[in-house]
N, C-alpha and C positions, 0 to 999 in steps of 0.2 A: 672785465672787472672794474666797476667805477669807482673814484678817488676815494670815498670810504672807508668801503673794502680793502681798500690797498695798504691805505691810511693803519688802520686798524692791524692787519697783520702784519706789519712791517712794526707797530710798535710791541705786539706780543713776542717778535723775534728777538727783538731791542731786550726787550725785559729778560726773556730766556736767558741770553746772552749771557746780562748782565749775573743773573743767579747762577748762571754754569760756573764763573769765574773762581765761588769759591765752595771747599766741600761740604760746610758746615749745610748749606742749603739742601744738598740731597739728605741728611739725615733730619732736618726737619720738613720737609714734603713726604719723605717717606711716611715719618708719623704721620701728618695730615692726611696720607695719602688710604694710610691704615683708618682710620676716624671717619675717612670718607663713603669707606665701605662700609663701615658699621651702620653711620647713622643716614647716611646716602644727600646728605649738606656739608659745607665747607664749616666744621665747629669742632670743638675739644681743646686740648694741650699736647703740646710737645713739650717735654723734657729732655734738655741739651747738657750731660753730667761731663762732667772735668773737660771744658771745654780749653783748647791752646788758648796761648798769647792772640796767634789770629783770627784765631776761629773770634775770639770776643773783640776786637778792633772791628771787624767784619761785622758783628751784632749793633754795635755800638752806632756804628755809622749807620744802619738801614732804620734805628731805631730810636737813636737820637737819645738815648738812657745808659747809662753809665751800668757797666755789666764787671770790672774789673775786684777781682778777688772772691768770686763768688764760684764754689764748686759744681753749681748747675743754674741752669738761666731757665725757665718756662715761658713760653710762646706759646699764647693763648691765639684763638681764630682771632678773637675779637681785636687784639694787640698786633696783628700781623695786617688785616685789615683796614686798621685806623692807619700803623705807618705806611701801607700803600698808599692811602688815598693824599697822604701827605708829600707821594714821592713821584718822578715826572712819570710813572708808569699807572697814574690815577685810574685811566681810562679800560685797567686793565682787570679781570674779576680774579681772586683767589683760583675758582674754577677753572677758571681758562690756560691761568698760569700751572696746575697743573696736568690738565691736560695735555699740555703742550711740551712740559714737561719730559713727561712720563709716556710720552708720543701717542699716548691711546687714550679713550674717553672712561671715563669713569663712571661707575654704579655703583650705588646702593645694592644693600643686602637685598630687599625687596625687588628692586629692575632687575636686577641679575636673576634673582630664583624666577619671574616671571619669566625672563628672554629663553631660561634652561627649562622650563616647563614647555612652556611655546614648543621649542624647538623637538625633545623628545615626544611630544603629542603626534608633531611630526613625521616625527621619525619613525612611531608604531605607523601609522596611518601607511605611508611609504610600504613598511616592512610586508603589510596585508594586504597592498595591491601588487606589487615585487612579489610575491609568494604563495600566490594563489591559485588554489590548483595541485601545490607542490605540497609533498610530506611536511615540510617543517610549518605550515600555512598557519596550525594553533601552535606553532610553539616557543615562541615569544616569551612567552614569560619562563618557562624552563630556560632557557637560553642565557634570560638577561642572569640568571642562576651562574653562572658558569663565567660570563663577562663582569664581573664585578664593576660598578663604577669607579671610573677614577677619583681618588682620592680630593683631585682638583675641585672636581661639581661640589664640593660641599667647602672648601678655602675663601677666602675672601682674595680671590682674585680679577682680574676686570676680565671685562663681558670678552673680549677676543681668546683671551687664553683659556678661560671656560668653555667657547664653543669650541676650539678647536680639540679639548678634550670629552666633547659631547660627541666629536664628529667620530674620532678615533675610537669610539665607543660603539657607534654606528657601525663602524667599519668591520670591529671583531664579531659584532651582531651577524653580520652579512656572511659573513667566514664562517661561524659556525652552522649558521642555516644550512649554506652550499656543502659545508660536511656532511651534514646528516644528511640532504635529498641524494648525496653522491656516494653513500656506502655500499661498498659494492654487492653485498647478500641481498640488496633491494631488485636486480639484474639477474638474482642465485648465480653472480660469481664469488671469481676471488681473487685477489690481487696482492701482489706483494706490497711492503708497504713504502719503497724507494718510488714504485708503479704508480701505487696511488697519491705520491706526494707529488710526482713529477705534470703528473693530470691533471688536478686541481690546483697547483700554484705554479708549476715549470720547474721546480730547484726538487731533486729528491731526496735532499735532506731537509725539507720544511718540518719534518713529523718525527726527526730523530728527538732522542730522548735528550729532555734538559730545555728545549725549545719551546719558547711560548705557545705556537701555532702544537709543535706535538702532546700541550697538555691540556691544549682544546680539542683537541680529537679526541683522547681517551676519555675527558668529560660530557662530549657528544657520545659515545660509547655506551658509556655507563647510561644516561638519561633515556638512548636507544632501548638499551635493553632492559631499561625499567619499563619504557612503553610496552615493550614487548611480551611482558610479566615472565621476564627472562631473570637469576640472578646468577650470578657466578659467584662465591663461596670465598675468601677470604683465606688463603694458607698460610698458618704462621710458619710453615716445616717450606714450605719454596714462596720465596717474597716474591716472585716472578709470576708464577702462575694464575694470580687473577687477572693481571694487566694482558701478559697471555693469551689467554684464555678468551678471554673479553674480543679483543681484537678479531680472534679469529672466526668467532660468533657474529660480527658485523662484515665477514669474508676479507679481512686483513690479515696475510701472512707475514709476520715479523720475519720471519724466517724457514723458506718451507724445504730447500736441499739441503741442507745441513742439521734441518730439524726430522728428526728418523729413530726407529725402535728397527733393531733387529732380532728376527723370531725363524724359528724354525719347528715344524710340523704343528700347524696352528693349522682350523680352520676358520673362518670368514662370513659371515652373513651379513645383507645387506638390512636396510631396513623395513623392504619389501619381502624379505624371508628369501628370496635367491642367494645362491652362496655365490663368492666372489671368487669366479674364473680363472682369473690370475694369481691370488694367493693360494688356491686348489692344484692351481697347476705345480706352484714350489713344492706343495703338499706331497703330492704324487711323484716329481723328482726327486725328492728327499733334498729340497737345496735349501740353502739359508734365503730366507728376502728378507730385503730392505724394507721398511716403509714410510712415507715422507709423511709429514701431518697433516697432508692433502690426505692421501686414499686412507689413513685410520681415521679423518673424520666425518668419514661417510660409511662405516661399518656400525653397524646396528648391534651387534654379537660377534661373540669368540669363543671359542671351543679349545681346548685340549685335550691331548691323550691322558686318560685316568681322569683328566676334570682336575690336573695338576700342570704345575708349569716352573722350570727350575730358571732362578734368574740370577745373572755373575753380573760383575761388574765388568771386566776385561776380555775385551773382541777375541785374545788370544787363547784363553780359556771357553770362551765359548763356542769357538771352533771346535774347539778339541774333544768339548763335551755333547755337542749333536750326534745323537744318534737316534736310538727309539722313543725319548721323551718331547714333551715339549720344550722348548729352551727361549731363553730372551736376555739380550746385550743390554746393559744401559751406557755404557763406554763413557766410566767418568759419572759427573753432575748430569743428574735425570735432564732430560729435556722436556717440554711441552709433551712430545711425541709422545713419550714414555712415558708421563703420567695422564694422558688419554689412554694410553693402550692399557694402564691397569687400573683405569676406570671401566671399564670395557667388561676387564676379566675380572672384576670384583663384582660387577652385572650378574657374570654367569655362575657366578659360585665357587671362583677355581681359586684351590688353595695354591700358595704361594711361597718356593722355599730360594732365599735370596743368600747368596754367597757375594763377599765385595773382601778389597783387603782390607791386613789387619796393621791399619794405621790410622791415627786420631780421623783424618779425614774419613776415612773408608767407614769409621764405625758410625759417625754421625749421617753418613750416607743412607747409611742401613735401618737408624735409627728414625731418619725421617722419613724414608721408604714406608716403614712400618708403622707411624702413624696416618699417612696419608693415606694406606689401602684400607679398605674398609672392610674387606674381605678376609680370612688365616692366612697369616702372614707368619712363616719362620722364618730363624735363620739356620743358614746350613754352612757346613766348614767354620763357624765362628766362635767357635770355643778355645779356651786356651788350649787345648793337647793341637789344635790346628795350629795356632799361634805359634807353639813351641818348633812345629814342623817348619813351619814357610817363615821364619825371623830373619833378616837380611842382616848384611853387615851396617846397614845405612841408623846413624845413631839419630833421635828426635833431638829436635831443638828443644828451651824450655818452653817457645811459644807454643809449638805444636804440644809436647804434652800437657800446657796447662788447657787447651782444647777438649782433653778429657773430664775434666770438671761438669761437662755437658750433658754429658752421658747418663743416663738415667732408665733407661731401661734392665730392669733388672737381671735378664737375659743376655747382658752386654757387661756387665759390670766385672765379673770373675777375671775376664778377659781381657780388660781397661785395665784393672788392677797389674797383673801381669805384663803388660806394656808399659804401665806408669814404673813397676819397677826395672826393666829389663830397659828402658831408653831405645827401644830401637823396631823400628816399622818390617810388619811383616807384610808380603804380597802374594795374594792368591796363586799367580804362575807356579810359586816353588811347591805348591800343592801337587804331591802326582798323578798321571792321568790315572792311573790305576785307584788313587783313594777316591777320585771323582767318581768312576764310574762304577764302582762296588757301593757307592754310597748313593747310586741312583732311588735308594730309596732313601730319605733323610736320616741320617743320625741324631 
C-alpha cells in the first residue's frame, strides 16, 4: 500500500475516532444516513431536539456557532460540510465518514433496487437451470407465492443486509421446489410425516405444526393439488380435516397407527372392483378389524348388511353390539380414518344410525357427524327417555353446559334441554345390552 493510501486511511480512522467520542454524532449520521438512501447523495437536515448540556458543547465545538438555549439545533448537509472542510479532517468526504462509520457502503434507493433486481434475475435464471428436468422446473412463480418476500427488499436499508435477505429468500425458494419434486405420491408411496422430514432436512420435527418449514409444506400441498385439479373441501364441523386430508393426497401420513376406524361385517372393494381379501376374511370370521388410513384409503366401496351401518361412539359398546349388523367405532373425536370411512359409505348409499353419549361433548360429536355425512344420517339411543336411562352421578360444570348453546340440530334439542336442566352427563355404557339389541332396528 503506498504512502497515500496509508495517508488517507489512517486519517478517516482519525476522524471516525474522533465522532465515536461523542453520542450526539450517531443520531445525526443516522439521519444523514436515512437522507442517503432516499436521495442516494450526502444532502438534507438532521434535527437534533432537546439536545443535553453536552451534547451542545459537542455541537458548538465542531461548528464554531453558538447552539446554547435552543430546544433543537438542525444540521443541514451543506452546514456539516463547510465545518469539515474547516476542520483538520478536510481531506475527508461526508461519504466516506459515513461509510466508515456505519462499517458498510451506502446506496441509494435507485443502486439498491438495481443490485436487488440484478441479483433475483439471477436467481430465476439459477432456479431454471437447478431445476430442470424436475416437476417444480415451471414453478417458480407459484412458489415465489408461498415465499413471500421479506419485508427488508422493500426498507431502505443498505445493499449487504438486502442481499442477504434476497439470498434467504433464495434459500426458502430452493426448499420448497425440493418439497414438491420430493412428495412422496410422485414414487405412489407414502410416508409418515416424521419419515419425510427426517429425509429431506435430517431433523423430523422440521414439518411439525407451528414451524416455518411445516407451513411451507402444506402450501406446497395445497398448490400440488391445485396442479393436480385436485381440491379438498374445507370443514367447518373438523378444523383438522382439510390439512389432513391434503397431506395424505401428496402420500403424507400425519398419523397412520393410531389413525384407524373400527368396523365389523363390512365388505370391501377395491378400485379395480376386486373385493379386499383381507377385510373378507374378518367378514367371514365374524371378527371386528381394525383399519389404519393406509388400507381405507385404497378402497374404492363399502358395502353393508341391509345397506345400513350402526355407529357408537365407545369401543366398549361396540363390542357388545356386533353381531348380525354392520357396526363401526369412532372411539372418541372422529379421526381422519373415520371420516374417510363415511365418505366411502355415503358413496354407496348406506344409511347411518349414530349413537355417541349424552354429554355436551357427545352431542356436538354427533351433531358434527351429521353434518359432514352426506348420506341419512340418524341418531339412535339419543333421545331423552335414553338420557333419562344412562344419566351418571358425574355433575356438568357451567363451562361444559354453556357448550350446549351449540346445539342446533333440532333432533338434539329436546335432549340438550334436559341435560341443561338435569346438570349431569349421561354415557352410552349405562345403556343395556338388551335395549341395544332389541333396537337393532332404530328407534
Amino acid at each position: 500500500m503506498d504512502n497515500h493510501l496509508m495517508n488517507e486511511k489512517k486519517q478517516i480512522n482519525e476522524c471516525i475516532e474522533y465522532f465515536r467520542n461523542s453520542s450526539i454524532w450517531k443520531r445525526i449520521f443516522k439521519g444523514f444516513k436515512e437522507k442517503y438512501s432516499s436521495y442516494g447523495r450526502f444532502s438534507g437536515k438532521v434535527i437534533v431536539r432537546n439536545p443535553e448540556d453536552n451534547d451542545i458543547e459537542e455541537l458548538e465545538g465542531f461548528f464554531g456557532q453558538n447552539f446554547h438555549g435552543k430546544r433543537s439545533i438542525t444540521i443541514s448537509a451543506e452546514k456539516f460540510e463547510k465545518a469539515l472542510k474547516n476542520s483538520r479532517f478536510k481531506e475527508v468526504s461526508p461519504e466516506e465518514i459515513l461509510n466508515a462509520y456505519f462499517g458498510e457502503r451506502l446506496l441509494g434507493k435507485s443502486e439498491v433496487k438495481a443490485i436487488r433486481q440484478q441479483r433475483l434475475s439471477e436467481i430465476r435464471q439459477e432456479f431454471f437451470n437447478h431445476y430442470r428436468q424436475t416437476a417444480a422446473h415451471n414453478m417458480l412463480e407459484q412458489l415465489e407465492v408461498i415465499v413471500k418476500r421479506d419485508s427488508r427488499f422493500s426498507q431502505n436499508e443498505a445493499v449487504d443486509s438486502m442481499l442477504e435477505a434476497v439470498e434467504e429468500w433464495k434459500k426458502d425458494i430452493w426448499f420448497c421446489a425440493d418439497v414438491y419434486n420430493s412428495l412422496p405420491y410422485r414414487s405412489n408411496d407414502k410416508m409418515y410425516l416424521a419419515v419425510f422430514a427426517a429425509k429431506l432436512t435430517g431433523n423430523p420435527h422440521a414439518f411439525d405444526s407451528g414451524t416455518k418449514e411445516g407451513g411451507m409444506l402444506y402450501q406446497v400441498i395445497l398448490i400440488d393439488l391445485i396442479n393436480r385439479g385436485m381440491q379438498v373441501e374445507t370443514s367447518e364441523l373438523f378444523h383438522a380435516y382439510k390439512r389432513q386430508k391434503s397431506y395424505f393426497l401428496a402420500g403424507i401420513m400425519i398419523d397412520d397407527i393410531s389413525n384407524y376406524a373400527m368396523l365389523y361385517n363390512i365388505h370391501a372393494y377395491k378400485p379395480d372392483g376386486s373385493i379386499h381379501k383381507g377385510i373378507e376374511g374378518f367378514f367371514e370370521e365374524k371378527d371386528i378389524v381394525q383399519l389404519t388410513l393406509n388400507v381405507i384409503s385404497e378402497l374404492d366401496t363399502v358395502e353393508c348388511i341391509d345397506n345400513e351401518i350402526y355407529i357408537v361412539e365407545n369401543p366398549s359398546v361396540f363390542a357388545m353390539l356386533c353381531g348380525k349388523k354392520s357396526c363401526m367405532c369412532m372411539n372418541g373425536q372422529p379421526r381422519l380414518a373415520c371420516l374417510m370411512m363415511l365418505e366411502l359409505l355415503a358413496k354407496s348409499g348406506t344409511r347411518v344410525y349414530y349413537s355417541g353419549d349424552l354429554d355436551p361433548e357427545g352431542l356436538l360429536i354427533a351433531q358434527k357427524l351429521s353434518g359432514f355425512y352426506t348420506g341419512e344420517f340418524n341418531y339412535w339411543h339419543m333421545e331423552k327417555l335414553d338420557y333419562d336411562e344412562c344419566i351418571s352421578k358425574e355433575m356438568l360444570s357451567d363451562r361444559r353446559v354453556k357448550m350446549l348453546d351449540n346445539i342446533s340440530d333440532e333432533r338434539l334439542l329436546e335432549v340438550a334441554c334436559e341435560m341443561r336442566r338435569c346438570m349431569r352427563a349421561g354415557y352410552q355404557e349405562n345403556i343395556t345390552y338388551e335395549d341395544f339389541h332389541n333396537a337393532l332396528s332404530p328407534t
